[in-house]
C-alpha positions, 0 to 999 in steps of 0.5 A: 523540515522535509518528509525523511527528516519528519519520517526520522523524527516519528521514529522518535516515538515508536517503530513497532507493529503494533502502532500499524495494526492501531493505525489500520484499526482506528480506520476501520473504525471510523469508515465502518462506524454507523455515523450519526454523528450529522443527521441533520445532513442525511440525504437519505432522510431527505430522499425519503421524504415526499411530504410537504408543509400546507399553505396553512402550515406555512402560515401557522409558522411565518404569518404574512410573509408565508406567501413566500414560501413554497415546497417545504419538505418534512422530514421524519427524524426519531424527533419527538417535542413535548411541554410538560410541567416541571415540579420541583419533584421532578426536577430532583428526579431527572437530575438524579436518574437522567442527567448526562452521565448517569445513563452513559458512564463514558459521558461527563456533563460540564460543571454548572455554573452557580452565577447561571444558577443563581439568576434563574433560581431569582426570575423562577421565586419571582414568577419572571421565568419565560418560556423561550421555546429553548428545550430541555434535550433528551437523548434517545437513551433517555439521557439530558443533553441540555437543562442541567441549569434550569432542573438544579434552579428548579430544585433550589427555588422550590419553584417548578416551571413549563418547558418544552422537551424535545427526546428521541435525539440520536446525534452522537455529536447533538451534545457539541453543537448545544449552547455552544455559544455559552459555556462548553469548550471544543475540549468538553464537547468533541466525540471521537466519532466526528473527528477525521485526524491522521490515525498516526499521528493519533495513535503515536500522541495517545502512545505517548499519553498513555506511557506518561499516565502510567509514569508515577514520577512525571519528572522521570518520564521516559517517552514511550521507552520501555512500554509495552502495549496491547492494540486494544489498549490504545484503541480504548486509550484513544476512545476514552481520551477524545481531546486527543484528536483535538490536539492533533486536530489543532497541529495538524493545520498549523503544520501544514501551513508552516512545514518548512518552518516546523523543526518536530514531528506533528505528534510531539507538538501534538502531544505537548499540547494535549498535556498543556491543556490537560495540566491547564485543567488540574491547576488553577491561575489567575490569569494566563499571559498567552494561550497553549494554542498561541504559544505553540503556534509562535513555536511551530511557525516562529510567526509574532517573534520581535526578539531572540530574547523572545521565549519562543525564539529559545525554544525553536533555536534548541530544537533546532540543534536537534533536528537530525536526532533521532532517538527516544533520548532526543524526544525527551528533550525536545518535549522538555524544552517546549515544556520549559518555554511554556512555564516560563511564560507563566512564571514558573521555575525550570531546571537550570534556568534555560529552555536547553536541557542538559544531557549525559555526557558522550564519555568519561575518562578512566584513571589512565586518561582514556575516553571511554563512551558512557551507555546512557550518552545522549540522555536527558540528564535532569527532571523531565519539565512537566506543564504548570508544575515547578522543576521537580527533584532529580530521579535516582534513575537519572542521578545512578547514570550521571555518576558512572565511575569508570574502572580499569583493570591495572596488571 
């Protein structure tokens, strides 16, 4: 695909002044934002710095092996450790009035695992609960980042333990980069802060999230197509929604490796994934046979495909067939028919059993023969096909349009 085709294409979803003044503000708001987001890489901190670790400090840390040590900087940070006893009582208080969420509403702590609960409720009756020196994190809005498990274990034991708690962290991304290797996912963790994505190719996918919230039939969806916006409201949109810029995180760097083999613009891939990985998130299945993130690399790149029977190969070969298309009506099929391709790899009927979508007819033919063009031609004439959910009822919208009844006037 090359750049006028992937410019047509963006048009699909919105050609307006409002998504400039988005695009200009989200920006802004990234080069003006106060980053804290990586303090541990602030050279300021460091410059400031003139203080170093005593040769007793360097033994008090790495014993015998301290000799090889020299010139430690200390650095001053809002950091602050303390050990604390943690009774039962407090544990129910901490995670009553501090636990992540209840000081900041816009944050959500991941759901705790009972399997992780229930081991350390065990060791805690059992007197085996170690101290690790792995602490119980605070932010510096006296919020928990980190210890939602050993507070609950706590409370259930009956049993209160020593821990270390370190506060005063200003990190805006502290809570991405804790435990990391254990249960949160990069969809639970990202900050909008941290992320560096193309502002419009973000404000185009939370465009179209937003219109497909506010659809109250998902399988009538229009696209962007008679939506109205205010600036502010996707600013707040894509604020409040920080997986977005995963998405377009994630597409971005599968596109600019296969640009030539790409056949959609970087935001309807975009927004297919996010709206994957969000209906992943409301329904639950035994076993999933290929990630969205495979899938939709196998579409972008055609990497991996042995067969023209292969359900990806269907999807490239129909968008295909519609990459010089440019209309709001064209979008919808080409997010349909990724839709299509993923539910059938999950086993989940689609609308006339094919990943082509079936559309309104160019014209009809009045009484005396005469081929008259249709009003709704081009547009997608079935439910639209939403991720992990079986084909839906067809709208009225969609039915009114496919039976137009064309009429003559006879003298």
């Amino acid at each position: 695909m090359n750049d006028n085709e992937a410019l047509t294409q963006q048009n699909e979803i919105s050609d307006n002044s409002l998504e400039g003044f988005v695009i200009d503000s989200l920006v802004k708001r990234f080069e003006e934002k106060d980053n804290s987001s990586y303090l541990a890489s602030s050279q300021k901190l460091v410059e400031a710095s003139n203080e170093r670790l005593s040769t007793k400090q360097l033994y008090d840390i790495f014993k015998e092996k301290s000799k090889y040590y020299g010139g430690v900087k200390v650095v001053k940070t809002s950091l602050k450790h303390i050990e604390v006893f943690v009774s039962p009582r407090l544990a129910r208080e901490m995670l009553e009035f501090s636990q992540r969420g209840a000081v900041n509403k816009k944050n959500k702590n991941r759901k705790l695992s009972r399997t992780k609960i229930n081991k350390y409720v065990e060791a805690m009756k059992n007197g085996k609960w170690c101290l690790t020196g792995e602490p119980i994190i605070i932010s510096a809005d006296g919020e928990i980042l980190n210890g939602h498990h050993r507070l609950q274990a706590c409370l259930e034991a009956g049993v209160g333990f020593i821990a270390t708690i370190t506060y005063g962290v200003t990190d805006d991304l502290s809570f991405a980069h804790i435990d990391v290797g254990n249960m949160r996912s990069r969809a639970q963790v990202l900050e909008m802060a941290g992320v560096k994505v193309s502002a419009s190719v973000l404000s185009r996918v939370a465009m179209l999230a937003k219109a497909f919230d506010m659809t109250k039939n998902p399988f009538d969806f229009r696209g962007t197509q008679g939506t109205s916006f205010q600036p502010a409201e996707i600013l707040s949109y894509v604020e409040d929604h920080e997986e977005l810029a995963l998405s377009v995180d994630f597409v971005s760097k599968i596109v600019k490796r296969h640009k030539r083999e790409s056949q959609v613009s970087e935001p309807i891939y975009a927004f297919a994934h996010y709206l994957i990985t969000q209906k992943l998130n409301q329904h639950t299945f035994n076993e999933l046979p290929i990630t969205p993130e495979v899938y939709l690399t196998r579409v972008i790149s055609s990497l991996g495909l042995e067969s023209e029977e292969d359900v990806e190969y269907l999807v490239r070969n129909y968008l295909q067939s519609l990459v010089h298309e440019s209309t709001s009506y064209s979008l919808l099929c080409k997010l349909s028919a990724i839709f299509k391709g993923w539910n059938m790899h999950l086993g989940i009927s689609i609308t006339s059993n094919r990943v082509s979508v079936k559309r309104v007819a160019l014209f009809k033919k009045d009484m005396d023969g005469n081929k008259i063009p249709l009003p709704s031609a081009g547009n997608i004439n079935e439910p639209f096909t939403v991720p992990c959910l079986s084909k839906g009822p067809i709208p009225k919208r969609i039915l009114k349009q496919s039976n137009v009844q064309i009429k003559t006037d006879r003298h």
